[in-house]
ZAMARGU-4260 file (C-alpha; in steps of 0.2 Angstrom, whole numbers, plus 5000, padded with zeros to 4 digits):
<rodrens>
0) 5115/3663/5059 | 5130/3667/5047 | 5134/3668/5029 | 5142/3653/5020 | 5159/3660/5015
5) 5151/3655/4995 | 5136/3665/5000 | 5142/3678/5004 | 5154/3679/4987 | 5141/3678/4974
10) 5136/3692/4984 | 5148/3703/4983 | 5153/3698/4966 | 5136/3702/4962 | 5138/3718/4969
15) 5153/3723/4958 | 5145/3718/4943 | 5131/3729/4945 | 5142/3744/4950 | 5134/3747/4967
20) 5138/3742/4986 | 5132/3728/4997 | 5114/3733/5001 | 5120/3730/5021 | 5130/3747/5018
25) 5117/3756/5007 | 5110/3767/5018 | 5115/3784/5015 | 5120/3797/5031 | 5104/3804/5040
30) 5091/3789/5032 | 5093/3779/5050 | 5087/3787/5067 | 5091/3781/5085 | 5088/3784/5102
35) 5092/3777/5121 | 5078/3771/5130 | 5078/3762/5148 | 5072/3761/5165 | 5082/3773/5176
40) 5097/3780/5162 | 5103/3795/5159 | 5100/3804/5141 | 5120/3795/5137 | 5115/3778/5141
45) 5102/3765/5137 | 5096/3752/5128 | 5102/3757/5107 | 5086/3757/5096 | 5084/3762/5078
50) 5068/3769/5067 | 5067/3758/5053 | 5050/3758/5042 | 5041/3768/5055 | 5044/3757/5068
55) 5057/3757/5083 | 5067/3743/5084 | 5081/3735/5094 | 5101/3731/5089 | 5110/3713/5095
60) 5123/3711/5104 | 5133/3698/5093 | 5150/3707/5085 | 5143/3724/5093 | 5160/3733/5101
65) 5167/3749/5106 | 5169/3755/5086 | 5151/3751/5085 | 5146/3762/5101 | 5156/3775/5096
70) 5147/3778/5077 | 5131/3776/5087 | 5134/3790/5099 | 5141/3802/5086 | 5127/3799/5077
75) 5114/3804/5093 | 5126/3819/5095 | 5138/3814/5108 | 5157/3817/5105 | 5160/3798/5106
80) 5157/3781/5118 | 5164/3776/5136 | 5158/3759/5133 | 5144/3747/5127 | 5133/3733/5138
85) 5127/3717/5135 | 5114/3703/5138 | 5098/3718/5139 | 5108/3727/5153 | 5093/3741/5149
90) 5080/3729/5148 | 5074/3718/5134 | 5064/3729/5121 | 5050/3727/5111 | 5046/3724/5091
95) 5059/3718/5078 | 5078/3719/5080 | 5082/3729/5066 | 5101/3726/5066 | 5114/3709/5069
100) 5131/3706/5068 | 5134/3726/5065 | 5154/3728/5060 | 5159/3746/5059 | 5175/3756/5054
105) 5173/3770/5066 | 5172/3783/5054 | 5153/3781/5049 | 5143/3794/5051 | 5127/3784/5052
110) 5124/3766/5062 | 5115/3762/5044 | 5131/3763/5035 | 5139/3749/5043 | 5141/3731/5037
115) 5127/3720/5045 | 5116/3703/5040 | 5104/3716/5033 | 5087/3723/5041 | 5079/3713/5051
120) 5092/3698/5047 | 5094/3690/5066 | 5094/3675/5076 | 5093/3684/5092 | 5081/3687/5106
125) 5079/3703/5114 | 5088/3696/5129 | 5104/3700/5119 | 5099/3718/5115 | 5115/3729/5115
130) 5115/3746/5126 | 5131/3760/5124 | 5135/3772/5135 | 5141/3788/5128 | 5154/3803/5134
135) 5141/3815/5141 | 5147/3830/5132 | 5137/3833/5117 | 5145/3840/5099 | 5145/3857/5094
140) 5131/3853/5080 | 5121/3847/5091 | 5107/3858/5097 | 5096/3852/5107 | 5088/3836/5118
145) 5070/3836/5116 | 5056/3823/5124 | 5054/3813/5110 | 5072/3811/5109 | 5069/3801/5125
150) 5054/3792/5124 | 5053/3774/5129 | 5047/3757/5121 | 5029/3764/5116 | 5040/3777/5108
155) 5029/3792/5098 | 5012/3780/5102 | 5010/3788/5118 | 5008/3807/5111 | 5002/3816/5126
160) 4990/3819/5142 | 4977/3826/5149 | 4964/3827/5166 | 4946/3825/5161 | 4938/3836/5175
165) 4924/3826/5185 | 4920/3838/5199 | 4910/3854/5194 | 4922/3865/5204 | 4937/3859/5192
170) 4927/3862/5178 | 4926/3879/5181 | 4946/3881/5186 | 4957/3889/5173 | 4971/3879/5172
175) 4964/3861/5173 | 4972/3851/5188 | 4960/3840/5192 | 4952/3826/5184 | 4953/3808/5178
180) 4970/3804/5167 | 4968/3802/5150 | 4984/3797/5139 | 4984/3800/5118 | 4989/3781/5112
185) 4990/3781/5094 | 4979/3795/5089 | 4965/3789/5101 | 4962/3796/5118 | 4964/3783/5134
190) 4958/3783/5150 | 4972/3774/5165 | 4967/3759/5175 | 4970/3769/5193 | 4976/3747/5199
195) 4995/3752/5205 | 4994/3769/5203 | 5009/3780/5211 | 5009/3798/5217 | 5029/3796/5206
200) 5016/3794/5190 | 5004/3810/5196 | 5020/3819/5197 | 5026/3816/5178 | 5008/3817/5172
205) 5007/3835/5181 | 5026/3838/5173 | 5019/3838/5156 | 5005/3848/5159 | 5016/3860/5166
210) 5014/3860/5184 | 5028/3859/5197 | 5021/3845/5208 | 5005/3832/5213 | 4993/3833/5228
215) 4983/3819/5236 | 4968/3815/5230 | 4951/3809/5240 | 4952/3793/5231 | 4935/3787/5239
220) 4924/3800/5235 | 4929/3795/5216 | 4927/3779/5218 | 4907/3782/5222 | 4906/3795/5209
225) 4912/3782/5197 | 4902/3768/5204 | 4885/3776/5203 | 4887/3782/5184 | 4892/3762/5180
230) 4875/3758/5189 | 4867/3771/5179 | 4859/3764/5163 | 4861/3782/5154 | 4881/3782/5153
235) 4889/3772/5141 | 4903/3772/5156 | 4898/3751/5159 | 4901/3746/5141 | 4916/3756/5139
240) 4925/3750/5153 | 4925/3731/5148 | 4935/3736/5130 | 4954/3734/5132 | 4952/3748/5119
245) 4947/3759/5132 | 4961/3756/5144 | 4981/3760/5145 | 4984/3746/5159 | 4999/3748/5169
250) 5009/3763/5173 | 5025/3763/5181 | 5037/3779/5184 | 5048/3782/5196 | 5045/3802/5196
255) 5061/3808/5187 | 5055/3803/5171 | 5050/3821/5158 | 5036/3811/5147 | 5025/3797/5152
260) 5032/3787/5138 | 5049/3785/5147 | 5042/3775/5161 | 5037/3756/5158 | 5019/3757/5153
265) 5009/3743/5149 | 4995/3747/5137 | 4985/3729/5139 | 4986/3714/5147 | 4999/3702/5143
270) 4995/3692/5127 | 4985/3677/5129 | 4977/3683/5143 | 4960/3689/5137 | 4955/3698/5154
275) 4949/3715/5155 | 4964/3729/5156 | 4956/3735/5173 | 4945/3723/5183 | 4938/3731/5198
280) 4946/3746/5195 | 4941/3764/5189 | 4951/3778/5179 | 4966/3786/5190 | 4963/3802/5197
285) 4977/3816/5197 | 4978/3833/5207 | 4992/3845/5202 | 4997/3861/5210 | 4999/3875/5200
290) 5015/3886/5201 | 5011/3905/5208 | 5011/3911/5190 | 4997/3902/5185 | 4985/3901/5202
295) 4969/3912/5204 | 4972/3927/5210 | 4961/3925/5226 | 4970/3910/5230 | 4982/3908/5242
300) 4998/3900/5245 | 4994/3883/5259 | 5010/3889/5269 | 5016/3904/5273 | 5032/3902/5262
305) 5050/3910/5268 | 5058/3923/5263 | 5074/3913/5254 | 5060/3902/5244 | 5053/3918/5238
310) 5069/3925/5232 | 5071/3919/5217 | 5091/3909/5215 | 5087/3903/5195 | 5079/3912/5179
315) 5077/3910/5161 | 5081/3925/5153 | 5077/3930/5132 | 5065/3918/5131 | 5052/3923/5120
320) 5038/3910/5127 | 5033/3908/5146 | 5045/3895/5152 | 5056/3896/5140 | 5076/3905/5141
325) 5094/3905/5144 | 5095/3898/5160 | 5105/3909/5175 | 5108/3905/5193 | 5113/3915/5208
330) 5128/3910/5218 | 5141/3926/5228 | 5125/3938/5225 | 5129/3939/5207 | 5120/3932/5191
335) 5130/3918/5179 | 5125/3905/5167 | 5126/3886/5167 | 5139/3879/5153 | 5129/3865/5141
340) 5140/3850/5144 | 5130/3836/5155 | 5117/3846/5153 | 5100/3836/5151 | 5082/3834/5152
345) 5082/3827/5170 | 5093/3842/5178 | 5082/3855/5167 | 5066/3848/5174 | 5074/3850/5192
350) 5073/3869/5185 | 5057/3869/5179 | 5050/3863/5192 | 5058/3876/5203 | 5054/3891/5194
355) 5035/3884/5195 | 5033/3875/5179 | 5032/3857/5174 | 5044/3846/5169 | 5055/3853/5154
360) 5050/3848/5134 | 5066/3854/5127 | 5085/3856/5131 | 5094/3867/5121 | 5113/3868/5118
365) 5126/3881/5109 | 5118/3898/5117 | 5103/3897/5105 | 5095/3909/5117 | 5109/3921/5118
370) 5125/3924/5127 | 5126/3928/5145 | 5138/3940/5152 | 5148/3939/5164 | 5152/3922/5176
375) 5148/3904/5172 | 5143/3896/5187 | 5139/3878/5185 | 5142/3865/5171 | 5142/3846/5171
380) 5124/3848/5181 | 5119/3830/5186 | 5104/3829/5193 | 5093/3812/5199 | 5077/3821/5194
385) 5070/3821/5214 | 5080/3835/5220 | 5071/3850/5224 | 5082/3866/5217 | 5094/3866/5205
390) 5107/3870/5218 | 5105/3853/5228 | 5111/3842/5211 | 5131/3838/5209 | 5139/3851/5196
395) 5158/3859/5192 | 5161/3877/5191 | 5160/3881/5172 | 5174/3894/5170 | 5188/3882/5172
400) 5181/3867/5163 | 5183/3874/5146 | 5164/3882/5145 | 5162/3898/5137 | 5145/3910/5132
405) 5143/3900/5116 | 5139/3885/5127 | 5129/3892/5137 | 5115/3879/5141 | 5093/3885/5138
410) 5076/3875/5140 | 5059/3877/5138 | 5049/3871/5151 | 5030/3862/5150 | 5018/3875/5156
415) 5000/3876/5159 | 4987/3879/5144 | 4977/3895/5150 | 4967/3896/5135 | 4974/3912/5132
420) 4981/3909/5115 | 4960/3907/5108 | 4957/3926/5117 | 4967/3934/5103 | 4971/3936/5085
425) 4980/3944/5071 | 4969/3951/5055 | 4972/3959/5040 | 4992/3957/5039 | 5002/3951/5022
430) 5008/3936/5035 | 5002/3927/5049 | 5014/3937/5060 | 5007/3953/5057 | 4990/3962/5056
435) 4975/3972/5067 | 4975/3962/5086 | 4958/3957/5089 | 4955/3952/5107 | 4939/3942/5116
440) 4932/3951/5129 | 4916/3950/5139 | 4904/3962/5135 | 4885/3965/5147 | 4890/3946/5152
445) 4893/3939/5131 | 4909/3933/5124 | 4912/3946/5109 | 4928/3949/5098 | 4933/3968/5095
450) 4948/3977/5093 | 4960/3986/5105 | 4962/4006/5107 | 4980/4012/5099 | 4980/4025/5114
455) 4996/4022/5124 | 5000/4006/5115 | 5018/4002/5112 | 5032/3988/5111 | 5028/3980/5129
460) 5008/3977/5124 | 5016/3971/5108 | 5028/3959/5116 | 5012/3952/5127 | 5001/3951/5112
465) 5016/3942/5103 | 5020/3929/5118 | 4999/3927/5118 | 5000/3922/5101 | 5014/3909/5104
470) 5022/3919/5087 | 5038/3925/5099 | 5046/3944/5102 | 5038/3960/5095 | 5047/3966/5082
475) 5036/3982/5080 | 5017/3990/5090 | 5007/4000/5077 | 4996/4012/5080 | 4988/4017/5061
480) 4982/3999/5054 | 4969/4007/5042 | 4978/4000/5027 | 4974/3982/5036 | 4957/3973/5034
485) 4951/3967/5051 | 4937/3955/5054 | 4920/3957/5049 | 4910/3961/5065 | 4924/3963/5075
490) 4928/3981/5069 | 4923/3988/5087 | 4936/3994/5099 | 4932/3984/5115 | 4949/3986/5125
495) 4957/4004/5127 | 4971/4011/5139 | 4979/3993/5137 | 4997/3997/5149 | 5006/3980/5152
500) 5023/3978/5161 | 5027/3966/5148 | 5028/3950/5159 | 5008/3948/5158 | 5002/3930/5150
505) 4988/3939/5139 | 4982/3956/5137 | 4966/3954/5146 | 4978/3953/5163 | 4986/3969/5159
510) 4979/3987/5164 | 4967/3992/5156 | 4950/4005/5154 | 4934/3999/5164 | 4921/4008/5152
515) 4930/4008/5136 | 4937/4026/5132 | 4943/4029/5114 | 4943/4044/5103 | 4943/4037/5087
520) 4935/4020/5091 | 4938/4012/5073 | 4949/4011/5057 | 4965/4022/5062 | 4963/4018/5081
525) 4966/4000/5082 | 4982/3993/5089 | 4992/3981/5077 | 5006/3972/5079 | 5022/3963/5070
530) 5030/3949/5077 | 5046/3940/5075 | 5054/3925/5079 | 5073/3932/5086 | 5076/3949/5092
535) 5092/3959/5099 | 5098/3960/5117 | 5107/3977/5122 | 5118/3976/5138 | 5131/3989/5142
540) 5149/3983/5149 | 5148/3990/5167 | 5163/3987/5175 | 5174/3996/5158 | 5161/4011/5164
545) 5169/4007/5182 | 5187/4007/5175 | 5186/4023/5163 | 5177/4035/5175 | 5185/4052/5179
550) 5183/4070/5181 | 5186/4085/5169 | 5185/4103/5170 | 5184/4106/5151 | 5186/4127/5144
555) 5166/4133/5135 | 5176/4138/5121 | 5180/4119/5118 | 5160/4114/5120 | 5152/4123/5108
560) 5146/4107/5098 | 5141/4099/5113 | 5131/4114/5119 | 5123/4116/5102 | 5115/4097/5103
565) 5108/4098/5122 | 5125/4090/5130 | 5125/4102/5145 | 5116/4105/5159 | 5103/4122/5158
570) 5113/4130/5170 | 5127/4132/5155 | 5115/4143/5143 | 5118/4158/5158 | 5136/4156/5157
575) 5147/4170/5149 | 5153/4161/5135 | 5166/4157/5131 | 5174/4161/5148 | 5172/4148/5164
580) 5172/4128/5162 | 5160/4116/5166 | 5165/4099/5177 | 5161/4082/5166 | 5161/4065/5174
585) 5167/4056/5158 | 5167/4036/5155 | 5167/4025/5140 | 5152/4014/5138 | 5153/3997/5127
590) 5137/3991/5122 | 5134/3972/5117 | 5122/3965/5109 | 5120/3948/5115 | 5104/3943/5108
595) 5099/3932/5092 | 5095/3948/5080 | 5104/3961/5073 | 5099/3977/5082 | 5094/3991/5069
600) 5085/4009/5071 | 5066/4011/5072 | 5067/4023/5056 | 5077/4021/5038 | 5091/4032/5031
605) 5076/4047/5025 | 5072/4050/5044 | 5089/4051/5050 | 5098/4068/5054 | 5115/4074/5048
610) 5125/4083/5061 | 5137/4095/5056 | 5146/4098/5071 | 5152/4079/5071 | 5150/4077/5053
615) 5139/4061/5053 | 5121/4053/5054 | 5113/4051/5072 | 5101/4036/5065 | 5092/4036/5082
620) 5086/4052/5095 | 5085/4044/5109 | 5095/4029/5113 | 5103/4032/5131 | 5101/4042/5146
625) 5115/4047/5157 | 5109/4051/5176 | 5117/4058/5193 | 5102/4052/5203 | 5101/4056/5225
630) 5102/4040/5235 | 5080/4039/5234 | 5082/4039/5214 | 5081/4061/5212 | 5090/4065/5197
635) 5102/4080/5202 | 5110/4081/5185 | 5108/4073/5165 | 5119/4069/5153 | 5107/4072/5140
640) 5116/4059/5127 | 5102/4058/5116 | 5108/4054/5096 | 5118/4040/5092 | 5128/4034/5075
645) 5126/4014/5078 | 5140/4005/5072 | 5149/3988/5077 | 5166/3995/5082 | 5172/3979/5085
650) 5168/3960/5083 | 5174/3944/5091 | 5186/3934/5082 | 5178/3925/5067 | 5162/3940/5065
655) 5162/3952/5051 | 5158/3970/5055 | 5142/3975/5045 | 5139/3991/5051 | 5146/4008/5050
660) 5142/4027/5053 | 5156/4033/5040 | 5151/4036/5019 | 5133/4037/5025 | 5135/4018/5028
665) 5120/4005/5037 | 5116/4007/5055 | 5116/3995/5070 | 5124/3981/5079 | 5126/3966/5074
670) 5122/3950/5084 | 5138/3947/5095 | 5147/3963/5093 | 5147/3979/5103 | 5146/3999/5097
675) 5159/4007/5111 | 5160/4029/5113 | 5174/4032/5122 | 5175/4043/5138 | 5185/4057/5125
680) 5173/4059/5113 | 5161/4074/5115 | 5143/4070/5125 | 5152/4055/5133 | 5147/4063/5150
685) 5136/4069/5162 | 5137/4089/5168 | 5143/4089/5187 | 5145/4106/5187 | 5129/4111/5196
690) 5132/4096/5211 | 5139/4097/5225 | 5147/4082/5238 | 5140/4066/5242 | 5131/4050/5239
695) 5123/4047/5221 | 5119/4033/5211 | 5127/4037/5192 | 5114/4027/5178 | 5116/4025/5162
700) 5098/4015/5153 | 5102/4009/5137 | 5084/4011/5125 | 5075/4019/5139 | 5060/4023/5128
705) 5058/4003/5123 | 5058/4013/5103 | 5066/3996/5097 | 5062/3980/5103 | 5073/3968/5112
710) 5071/3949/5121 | 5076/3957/5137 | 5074/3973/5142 | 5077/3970/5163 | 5094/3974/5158
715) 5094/3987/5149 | 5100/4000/5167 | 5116/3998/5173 | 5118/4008/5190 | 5134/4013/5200
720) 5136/4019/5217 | 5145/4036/5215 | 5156/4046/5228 | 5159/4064/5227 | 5170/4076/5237
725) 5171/4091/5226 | 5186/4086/5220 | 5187/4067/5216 | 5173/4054/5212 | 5174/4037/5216
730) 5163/4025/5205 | 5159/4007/5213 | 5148/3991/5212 | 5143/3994/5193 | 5129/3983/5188
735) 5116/3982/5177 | 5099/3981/5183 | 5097/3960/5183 | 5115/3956/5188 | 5113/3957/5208
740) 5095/3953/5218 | 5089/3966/5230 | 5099/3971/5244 | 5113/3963/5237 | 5126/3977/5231
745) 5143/3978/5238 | 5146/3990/5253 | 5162/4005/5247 | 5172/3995/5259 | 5171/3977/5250
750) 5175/3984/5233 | 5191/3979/5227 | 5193/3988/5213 | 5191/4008/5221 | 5200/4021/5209
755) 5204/4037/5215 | 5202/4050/5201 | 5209/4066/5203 | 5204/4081/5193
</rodrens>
């Protein structure tokens, strides 16, 4: 119903007077929060609902137009509106309609700040609910798509799910997947009426729990299981059963869906029918299948699986949880990463599930876990949700639609709670990140807490302990902790020789002592850690190393320096100095850091050393290795490029330069930019002088010792093939150590970009 043209001037004079706005338009940017929901759309499209007073509501159709849309998907972080639908196109919704008659400018930043009747002011039913459809491509502020962004008409009342374990033998399994559905409904626990159940609906209960797919389940067996304990007086089961409190009634997915809130669920019977939510029926009973990560090891795979499935063609990479990364693909035998536009909760499920994890909980835009380098192979990735690898879903090559690194698309993934997070803790540190890692172990057949041996421990057991915790990267693995108070009674050292690859869930999966073996078992010996929540990622260029290779013989008399800090083979400590030369494959290397912190050296200005021959500080001893390795990986010759001054010797456009070697200045590279040492500066090489012709693979490893920590250190190596006559070297098929699969690198006769350096 509309105002009286009278009305509606006592109003607005009324306003004036009092100095303030219409209270239609009072809402201020940010106070109103919307979403689309619907059966079957897309994260752009769907029935439009606002938060108003805690509760979700529904908009009307009457005045709504494309100015209207368009505010409404600026505001859910879309770049603007293709259109808007009519009559509950997305299906009528549920609760109050918040909003009628909505006129806006266009240039609102908030639905709330456009003229309307007022909240809750209608004469509409939710047969005219309005929908919009919004231009897939999100805004540059706009970070991230998370489940609850999506959830359907229950909206946050349906929180979460889990299986109640019937069957002794799924008690004992570690994950749970197995047992009876029970669904979180506005704080309370609820079981599922199994009347209409759908193997679509196990699949999206088994997403959020973070497995890949469902199995059958021997449905009869159950239903006797269930049928005895209602006969049994001793279970309350019987009582229970006949509440409608006990009961969510009716689920309906249709399998795509990330959250069991996005499909139509009914919670009880329709009002005015006081029946029972599940008459005749039982709870529904779900079986997941884990992903190979997270199976016992003695189990094995049902099939024997083939060798393209067990190649893996997607990864998440500087993740600092399981399941979590920028995501990459493989296409052409190289490594790129998939541009953020179109990218949405459906098509990173799709990944999710093919890497082995559930569905996915959060979608994450604008490279917020770093950069790539190198290709961008996919973007606009529409996916239907039932498509079994990434690969199979309709997409555009990213590199000529406008993508670049800074969009480069992340997730996190739902994964399997292990219990591994309740094994270990942190004692004794000024934060909640830091402190003395105690771990629970078994001990003559009894659950104990103790501490962990600082024998052997470094920045990959750190980075395990870290991930454990859920508290993100290792920033630094300490070996003295006596100046940090552990636990009472928990001062015992009941883990020792811990060595962990760094790609373990927990510590107890890592290596370790059988009979615990320490030499000083308390105070000083206990392992500690500091974790962070962002950490640097070194990669080095490898196709400038490519491009800058070359020989030189170079006079002794002009490598004194280099001779006087370890640049030289042994051989050259015989020579006759100065007479003779020594031969030097030189390169430049550019080293990015592409990750989310700055990376600094391990120690501070008193620790670093001052060398005279170069007249500056080297901040960090060992920071690269150059090698000349034999085709079965024997190293033939060294470059011995140990000490390094880290400086940012350039930026991208936009990015301040914050460190520099010269005056004495602060140390490091800044997140984004890249520390390059060209091929004539002194050490910039590897002695050749002692090799003779053939096949060798040239490697350069960027942080070999893992001294500072990083998100990813799997790219950390960069290898060449390397040809040598004796008097010209041909460098080829530069890579770093994740950018090709195994048995992937270029032959000398495909590469394209051969140079033929001459002495």
């Amino acid at each position: 119903m509309m105002w009286s043209p009278p009305a509606t001037l006592s109003l607005l004079l009324l306003c004036l007077l009092l100095g303030q706005a219409p209270l239609s338009r009072s809402q201020s940017p940010g106070t109103t929060k919307l979403r689309l929901v619907g059966p079957g759309s897309r994260p752009e499209e769907g029935r439009l609902e606002v938060l108003y007073q805690g509760q979700w509501g529904t908009v009307c159709d009457d005045d709504f137009a494309l100015q209207e849309a368009t505010v409404a998907c600026r505001q859910l972080g879309f770049e603007g509106a293709l259109t808007w639908a009519h009559s509950a196109k997305y299906g009528p919704g549920e609760g109050p309609i918040w909003l009628d008659n909505v006129r806006c400018v266009g240039t609102e930043s908030s639905l709330g700040q456009c003229g309307s009747n007022g909240w809750g002011v209608s004469d509409c039913s939710h047969s005219e609910d309005v929908g919009v459809v919004c231009q897939p491509q999100r805004q540059r502020g706009y970070l991230s798509e998370r489940v609850s962004n999506a959830l359907g008409p229950q909206g946050r009342r349906l929180e979460e799910v889990r299986l109640k374990p019937i069957l002794a033998s799924a008690k004992r399994r570690s994950p749970v997947t197995e047992g009876a559905v029970e669904v979180k409904y506005e704080g309370h626990w609820r079981q599922v009426c199994d009347q209409g159940w759908t193997r679509n609906n196990s699949k999206v209960v088994c997403g959020m729990l973070g497995f890949p797919s469902e199995a059958p389940v021997n449905n009869h067996y159950y239903r006797k299981v269930w049928d005895s304990k209602m006969r049994d007086p001793r279970f309350r089961l019987k009582s229970l059963a006949q509440k409608n409190s006990f009961w969510i009634h009716r689920v309906n997915c249709l399998g795509t869906e990330p959250h069991i809130a996005s499909c139509q669920v009914q919670v009880a019977p329709a009002r005015g029918k006081p029946r029972p939510a599940c008459l005749g029926g039982m709870h529904a009973v779900v079986s997941c299948v884990a992903g190979p990560r997270f199976r016992p090891l003695k189990a094995k795979p049902g099939r024997k699986e083939s060798r393209a499935e067990q190649e893996p063609r997607v990864r998440l990479r500087s993740g600092a949880q399981v399941g979590e990364g920028r995501v990459e693909v493989l296409k052409n035998r190289q490594w790129g990463t998939v541009c953020d536009h179109g990218w949405n909760l459906i098509s990173a499920s799709v990944l999710c599930r093919q890497l082995g994890f559930g569905s996915a909980r959060e979608v994450l835009f604008g490279a917020q876990m770093g950069q790539g380098l190198g290709l961008i192979h996919m973007s606009e990735v529409r996916c239907k949700g039932s498509e079994r690898t990434l690969s199979e879903c309709p997409s555009l090559d990213g590199s000529p639609n406008g993508c670049q690194h800074e969009n480069d698309a992340a997730v996190r993934c739902n994964v399997p709670n292990m219990g591994f997070q309740n094994q270990v803790r942190l004692a004794g540190g000024r934060n909640p990140e830091e402190g003395v890692v105690e771990v629970q172990v078994e001990v003559n057949g009894v659950r104990r807490w103790g501490t962990v041996c600082s024998d052997h421990w470094g920045l990959t057991e750190a980075m395990v302990t870290c991930r454990q915790l859920g508290l993100g990267f290792a920033s630094h693995a300490i070996k003295d902790t006596w100046y940090w108070q552990g636990t009472a009674g928990a001062e015992e050292v009941v883990m020792s020789g811990v060595r962990c690859s760094g790609t373990e869930l927990a510590l107890q999966q890592c290596q370790r002592h059988g009979p615990v073996h320490c030499p000083h078992s308390t105070g000083r010996g206990s392992a500690g850690v500091s974790c962070t929540d962002s950490a640097p990622d070194l990669v080095m260029n490898a196709q400038l190393v490519q491009e800058t290779a070359y020989l030189e013989d170079r006079p002794l008399s002009q490598l004194y320096c280099a001779h006087e800090e370890n640049c030289l083979s042994k051989s050259a400590d015989h020579m006759d100095w100065p007479y003779g030369h020594r031969r030097l494959l030189r390169f430049s290397s550019q080293i990015f850091n592409l990750g989310r912190a700055d990376f600094r050296p391990k120690t501070g200005r008193h620790s670093w050393i001052w060398h005279q021959c170069h007249m500056h500080y080297h901040s960090i001893e060992v920071f690269t290795h150059y090698d000349l390795l034999t085709l079965n990986g024997s190293k033939v010759a060294e470059g011995h490029k140990a000490s390094f001054c880290l400086e940012d010797t350039n930026c991208p456009a936009g990015l301040q330069r914050r460190y520099a070697c010269a005056n004495f200045g602060e140390q490091g590279v800044t997140v984004g930019c890249w520390d390059t040492y060209r091929h004539d500066i002194d050490c910039q090489w590897v002695d050749i002088t002692d090799v003779g012709p053939g096949d060798y693979i040239f490697q350069v490893v960027v942080n070999p010792k893992y001294e500072v920590a990083e998100s990813d250190f799997s790219n950390n190596m960069m290898q060449c093939r390397c040809k040598y006559n004796g008097h010209q070297v041909w460098l080829h098929n530069c890579h770093t150590g994740d950018s090709y699969r195994a048995n992937a690198e270029l032959s000398l006769e495909q590469e394209q970009r051969l140079r033929n350096n001459l002495i």
